[in-house]
N, C-alpha and C positions, 0 to 999 in steps of 0.2 A: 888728672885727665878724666872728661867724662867719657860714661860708657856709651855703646853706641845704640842704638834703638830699633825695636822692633814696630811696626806702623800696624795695627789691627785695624782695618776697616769696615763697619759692618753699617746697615739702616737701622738706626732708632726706632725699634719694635717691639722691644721688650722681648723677656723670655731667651736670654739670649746667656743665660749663666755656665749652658756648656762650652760652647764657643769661645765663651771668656777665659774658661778654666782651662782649655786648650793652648789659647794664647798666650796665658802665663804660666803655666806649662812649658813652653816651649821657649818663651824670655827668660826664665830659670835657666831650663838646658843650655841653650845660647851664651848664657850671661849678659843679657843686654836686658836694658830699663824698655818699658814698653808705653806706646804712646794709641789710643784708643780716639780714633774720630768717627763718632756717630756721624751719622749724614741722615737730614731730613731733608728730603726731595718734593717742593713743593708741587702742589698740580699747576695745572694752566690758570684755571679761575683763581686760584692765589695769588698768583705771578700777575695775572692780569688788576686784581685789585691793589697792590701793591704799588704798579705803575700809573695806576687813576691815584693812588692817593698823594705817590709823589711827583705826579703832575699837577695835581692841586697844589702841594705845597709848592711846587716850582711859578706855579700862576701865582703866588701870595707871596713873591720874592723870598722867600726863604727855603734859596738854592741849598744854604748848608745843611737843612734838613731833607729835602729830597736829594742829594748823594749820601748821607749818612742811612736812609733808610732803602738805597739800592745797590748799597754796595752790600758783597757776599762776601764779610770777611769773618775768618775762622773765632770763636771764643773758646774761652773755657767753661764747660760745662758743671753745671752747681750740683758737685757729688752728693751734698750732704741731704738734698733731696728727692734721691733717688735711692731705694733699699737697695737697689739690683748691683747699685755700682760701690753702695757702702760694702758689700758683701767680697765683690771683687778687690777692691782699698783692700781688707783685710787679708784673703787671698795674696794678695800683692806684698803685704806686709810683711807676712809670715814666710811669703819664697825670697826673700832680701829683692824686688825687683820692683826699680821705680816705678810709678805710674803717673801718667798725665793724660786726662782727658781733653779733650776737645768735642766741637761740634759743625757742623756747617749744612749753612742753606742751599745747594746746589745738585745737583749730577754729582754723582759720585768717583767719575772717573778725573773730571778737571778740579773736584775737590780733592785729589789722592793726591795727582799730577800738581797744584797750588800749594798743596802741604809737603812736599818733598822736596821743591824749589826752595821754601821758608825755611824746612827745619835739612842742612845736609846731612845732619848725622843719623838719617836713617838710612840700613844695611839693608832690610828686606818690608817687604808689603804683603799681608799674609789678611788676604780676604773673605769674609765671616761668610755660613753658608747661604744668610738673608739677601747675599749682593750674586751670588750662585744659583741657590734655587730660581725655581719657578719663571726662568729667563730674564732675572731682574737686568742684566746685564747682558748685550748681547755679546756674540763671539764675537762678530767686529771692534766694538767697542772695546771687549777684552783684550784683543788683537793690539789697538790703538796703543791701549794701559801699558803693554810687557813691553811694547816698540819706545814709549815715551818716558819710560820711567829710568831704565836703567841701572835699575836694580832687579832683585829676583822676588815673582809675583808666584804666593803659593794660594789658590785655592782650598777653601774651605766648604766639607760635604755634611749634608746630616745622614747617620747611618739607613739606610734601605733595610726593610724587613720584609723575610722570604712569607710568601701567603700562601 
């Protein structure tokens, strides 16, 4: 029987080794294998060149290359070159707690909400502090997430220093 999963969601920003260690940390405690989806959230002018390019390809008949190039669908992220996430592997290694990276192009809440449709056996969604701070996310939108998910949505903070 597998074990069940922990879903860490954070933005691909780097610098992000505490957050991590918290989360496997807490998939230790748990005993659940832990699944890790960076989210790169493109701008407008991305999006936008994105859609000229696969509207060229769509004008050049070659339909299957502009839906391959507009579809948001999740991969697997190339640990091996990344130090941040080799560090984490071994972290992950040494708490006996699986790991499985992912990635995806979108908003981060219908990428959460996409990834929990795909994979059910995730228990809980435990959100890094990059998708927390600085408003990346708003209350609505979080609002949306705890209403849609159906699972239990825990909040992640970086600590406050008294001045």
């Amino acid at each position: 029987m597998r074990r069940r999963k922990l879903l860490f969601a954070t933005y691909n920003t780097g610098g992000l080794e505490g957050a991590f260690s918290y989360a496997v940390d807490l998939a230790g405690t748990l005993g659940k294998d832990l699944c890790v989806l960076l989210v790169n959230e493109k701008s407008v002018s991305e999006k936008f060149d994105d859609l000229m390019a696969a509207v060229s390809f769509a004008e050049e008949s070659t339909q299957a290359a502009a839906r391959e190039m507009m579809a948001e669908e999740y991969a697997r992220a190339d640990a091996t070159k990344d130090k941040e996430l080799v560090l984490i592997m071994n972290k992950c290694r040494m708490a006996g707690v699986e790991l499985e990276v992912y990635t995806a192009h979108m908003k981060i809440v219908p990428a959460i909400n996409g990834f929990i449709k795909r994979d059910p056996g995730v228990d809980m969604v435990l959100l890094g502090p990059t998708v927390t701070d600085a408003r990346a996310v708003s209350a609505r939108e979080l609002k949306k997430l705890v209403s849609s998910v159906s699972k239990p949505v825990v909040t992640m903070a970086k600590h406050g220093f008294a001045t």
